[in-house]
N, C-alpha and C positions, 0 to 999 in steps of 0.2 A: 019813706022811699019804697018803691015798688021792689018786691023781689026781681033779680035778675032773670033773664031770657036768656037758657043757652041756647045758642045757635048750633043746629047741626050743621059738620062742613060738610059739601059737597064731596069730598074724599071717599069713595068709596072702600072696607076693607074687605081684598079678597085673601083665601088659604092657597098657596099653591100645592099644587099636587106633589110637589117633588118632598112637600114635607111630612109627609107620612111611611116616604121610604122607611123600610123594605113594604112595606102597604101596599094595596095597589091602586091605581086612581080611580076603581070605586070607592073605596074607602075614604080617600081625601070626599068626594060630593058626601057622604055620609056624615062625615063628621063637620064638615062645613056648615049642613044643612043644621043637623043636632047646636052647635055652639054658637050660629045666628050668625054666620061670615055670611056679607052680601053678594061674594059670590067667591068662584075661584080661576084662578090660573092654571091651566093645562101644561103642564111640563111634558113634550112630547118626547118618550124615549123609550126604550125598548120594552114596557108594556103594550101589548097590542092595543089597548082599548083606549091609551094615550094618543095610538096613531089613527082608532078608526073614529070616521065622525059622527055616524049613524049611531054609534055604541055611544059617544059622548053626548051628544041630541037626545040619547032618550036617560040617559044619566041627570040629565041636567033640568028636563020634563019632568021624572021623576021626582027629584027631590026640593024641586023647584027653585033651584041656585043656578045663577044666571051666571056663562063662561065669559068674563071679562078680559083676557089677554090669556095668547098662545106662546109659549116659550118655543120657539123654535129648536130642533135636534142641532146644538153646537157644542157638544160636548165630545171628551173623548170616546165614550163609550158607545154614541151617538152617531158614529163618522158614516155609519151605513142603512142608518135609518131613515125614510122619504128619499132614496138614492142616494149615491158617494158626491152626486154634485151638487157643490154650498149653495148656489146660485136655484137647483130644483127646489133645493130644501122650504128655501125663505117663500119660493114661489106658491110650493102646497101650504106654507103658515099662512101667508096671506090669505090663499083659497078658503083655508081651514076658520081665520080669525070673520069672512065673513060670511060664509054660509052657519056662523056658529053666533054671529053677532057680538063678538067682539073685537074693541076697541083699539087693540094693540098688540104688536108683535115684540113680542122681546128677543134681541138676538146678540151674542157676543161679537168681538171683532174678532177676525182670523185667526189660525195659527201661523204663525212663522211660518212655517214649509210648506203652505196655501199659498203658493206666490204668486197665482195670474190672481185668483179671488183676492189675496190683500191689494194687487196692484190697482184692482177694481175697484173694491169695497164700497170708498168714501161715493163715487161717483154712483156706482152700481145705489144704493140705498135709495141714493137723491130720485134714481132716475124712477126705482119701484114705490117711494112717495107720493111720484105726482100723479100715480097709476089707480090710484086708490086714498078713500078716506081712513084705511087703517093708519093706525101711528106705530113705523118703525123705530122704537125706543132703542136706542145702540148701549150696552149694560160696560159700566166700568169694571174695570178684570184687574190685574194686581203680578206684580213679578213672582216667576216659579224661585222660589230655594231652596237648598239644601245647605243643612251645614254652615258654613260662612260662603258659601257660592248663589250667584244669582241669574237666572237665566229669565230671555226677554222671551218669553213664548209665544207674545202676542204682538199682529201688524193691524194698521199702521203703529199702535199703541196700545200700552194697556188702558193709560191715562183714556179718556175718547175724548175730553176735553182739548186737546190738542190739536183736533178735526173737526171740519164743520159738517156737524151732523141737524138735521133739522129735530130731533127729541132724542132723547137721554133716559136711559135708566141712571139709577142710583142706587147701589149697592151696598149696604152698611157694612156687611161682614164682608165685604171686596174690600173697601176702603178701612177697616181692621188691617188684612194682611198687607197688602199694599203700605201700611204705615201713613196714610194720606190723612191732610188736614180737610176732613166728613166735610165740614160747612164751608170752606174756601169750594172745597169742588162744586159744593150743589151754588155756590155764588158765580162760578165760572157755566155752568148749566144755565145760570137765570130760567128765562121764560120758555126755556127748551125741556126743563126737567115736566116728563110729561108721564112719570111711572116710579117707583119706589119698591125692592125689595128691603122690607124690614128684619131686621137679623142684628144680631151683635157680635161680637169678636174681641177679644185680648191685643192684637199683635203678634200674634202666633204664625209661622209659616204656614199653616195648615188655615183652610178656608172653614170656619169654623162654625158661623150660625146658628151662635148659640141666642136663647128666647132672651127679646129686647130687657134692657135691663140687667142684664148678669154680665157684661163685659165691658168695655170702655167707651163705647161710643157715643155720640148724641144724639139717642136714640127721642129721646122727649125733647129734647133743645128742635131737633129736625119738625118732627111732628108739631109742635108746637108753631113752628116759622109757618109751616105748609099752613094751619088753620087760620091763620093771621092775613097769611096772600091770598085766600081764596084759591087755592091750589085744588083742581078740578078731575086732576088724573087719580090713579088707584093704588092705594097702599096693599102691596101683596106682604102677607106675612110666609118667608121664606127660611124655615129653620130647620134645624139638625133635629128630628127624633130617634137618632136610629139607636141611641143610648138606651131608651125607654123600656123598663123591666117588664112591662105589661100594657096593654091597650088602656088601661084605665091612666095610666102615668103617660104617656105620650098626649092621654084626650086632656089631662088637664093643664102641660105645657101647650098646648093650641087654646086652652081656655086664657092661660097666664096672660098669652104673648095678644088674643084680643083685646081683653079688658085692657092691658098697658093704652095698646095702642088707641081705641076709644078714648080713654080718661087724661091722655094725652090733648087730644085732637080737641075734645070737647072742653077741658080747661082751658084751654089757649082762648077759645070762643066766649068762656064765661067770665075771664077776667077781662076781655073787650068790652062783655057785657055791662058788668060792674066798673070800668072807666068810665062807660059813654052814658051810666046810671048817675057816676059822682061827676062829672061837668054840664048835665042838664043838671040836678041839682044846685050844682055851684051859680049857673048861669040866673037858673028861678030864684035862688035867695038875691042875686043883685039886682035882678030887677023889682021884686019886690019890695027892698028896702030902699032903693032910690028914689 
C-alpha cells in the first residue's frame, strides 16, 4: 500500500494582533512572518497603526503576511476609536477589510445600552452584507459575572445563534466562559461558521484565552471537524500573552499554539487519507480474488 497523501486544508492559520498584547501590531506581522502564520488579523484598537491603513499596507508588504480579517473597534476600550458611532465603526472595517484585501470582518453584537444599534443590529448586518463581498462574521460573546451574579451585557444576545446572521465567528475561549456546549454551537452555526478564533478556556468568569490545549475545550475535536468539511474560512489563533516573562516566552506560546493547530487540521486530513487508502485496498483485494 502506498504511503498516505496529506491533504492540506484549505483553512488558512492566521495570528491576531491582539495576541501579542502589550506588543504593538508591528510586532504581531513580525512574528507572524518569523513562526510561518499565513497571515494575520488586525485587531483594530487604540494603537495607531491598528487604525492607519497605509502603516498596515506597508507592514504587510514588508513582511510579506497577507491581512486576512479586520476585527472591528467593539470593545470597551474601543468605544471612540473610528468614531463613538457603531454603525461608522463597521463602515471604515469594511473600507479597511477591502482596500487591505481581506476577507472578513469580525464584529461583536451590541452592548445593552446601544439601544438604537441592538434594535438595528441583526437587520443593519444583513443590509452592509449585500453591500460588499467582505464576510460579516458576528463573534459569540458569553455572560458578564461577578461573584454568583450574572449580567446579560450583550443585545440581541450573547448566544448569536439565536439570530439570523448570514456568518458566524466562533469563539473557543467565549464559549469557555459562557459554559456553552463548543460543538452544539458550531452545529447551530452549520454552513454559516465562516471564521474561528482559536483559544482555550477553564470556565472561568474571566475571558481567558489561554494556548489551545491547556484548558477544556475541543479545541482538536473542532479543528479536526473543520478539516473533514472542507471548512474554507480562517483559523485566527487569538490568545492571552500578556503573562509572558519575556519575548522569547510569549514567541514560543505563538509557536505552541501554531503547531497544535496545524497537526490538528492536518491529521484529520491523514486519517481520511489512510481510510480511503484502506477501502481502495479492501475494494482491489475483492476484485482480484473474484
Amino acid at each position: 500500500m502506498a504511503d498516505p497523501v496529506v491533504r492540506i486544508p484549505d483553512a488558512k492559520v492566521a495570528l491576531s494582533t491582539a495576541s501579542v498584547y502589550p506588543e504593538s501590531t508591528a510586532t504581531a506581522f513580525e512574528i507572524a512572518a518569523r513562526l510561518g502564520y499565513d497571515g494575520v488579523e488586525v485587531m483594530v484598537w487604540t494603537d495607531p497603526v491598528s487604525q492607519d491603513l497605509e502603516a498596515l499596507r506597508r507592514l504587510s508588504d514588508y513582511h510579506e503576511v497577507p491581512i486576512l480579517a479586520v476585527h472591528a473597534p467593539c470593545l470597551l476600550v474601543t468605544q471612540r476609536v473610528w468614531s463613538t458611532d457603531p454603525w461608522v465603526k463597521l463602515q471604515r472595517a469594511q473600507a479597511a477589510a477591502e482596500e487591505l484585501g481581506a476577507s472578513t470582518v469580525v464584529v461583536h453584537p451590541p452592548f445593552r445600552w446601544q439601544r438604537q444599534y441592538a434594535r438595528d443590529f441583526v437587520s443593519g448586518i444583513w443590509r452592509m452584507a449585500h453591500e460588499t463581498d467582505v464576510r460579516f462574521a458576528v463573534e459569540n460573546m458569553y455572560p458578564w459575572r461577578y461573584r454568583d451574579r450574572e449580567m446579560l451585557a450583550y443585545a440581541p444576545d450573547w448566544d448569536v445563534t439565536k439570530e439570523d446572521y448570514r456568518h458566524f465567528t466562533v469563539d473557543l475561549s467565549h464559549t469557555a466562559t459562557s459554559r456553552t456546549d463548543t460543538l452544539a454551537m458550531v452545529d447551530r452555526m452549520g454552513d454559516r461558521l465562516a471564521h474561528v478564533h482559536l483559544a482555550d478556556g477553564k470556565g472561568s468568569a474571566k475571558d481567558e484565552h489561554l494556548v489551545p490545549g491547556r484548558g477544556d475545550q475541543p479545541c482538536a475535536e473542532l479543528l479536526e471537524r473543520l478539516a473533514r468539511s472542507g471548512f474554507d474560512g480562517h483559523v485566527v489563533i487569538e490568545v492571552n500573552t500578556r503573562r509572558a516573562m519575556s519575548a522569547a516566552e510569549r514567541e514560543a506560546d505563538l509557536a505552541e499554539a501554531l503547531a497544535f493547530t496545524r497537526l490538528h487540521l492536518a491529521s484529520a486530513a491523514a486519517s481520511d487519507d489512510d481510510a480511503e487508502g484502506a477501502a481502495a485496498d479492501a475494494v482491489g483485494g475483492t476484485a482480484s480474488g473474484s
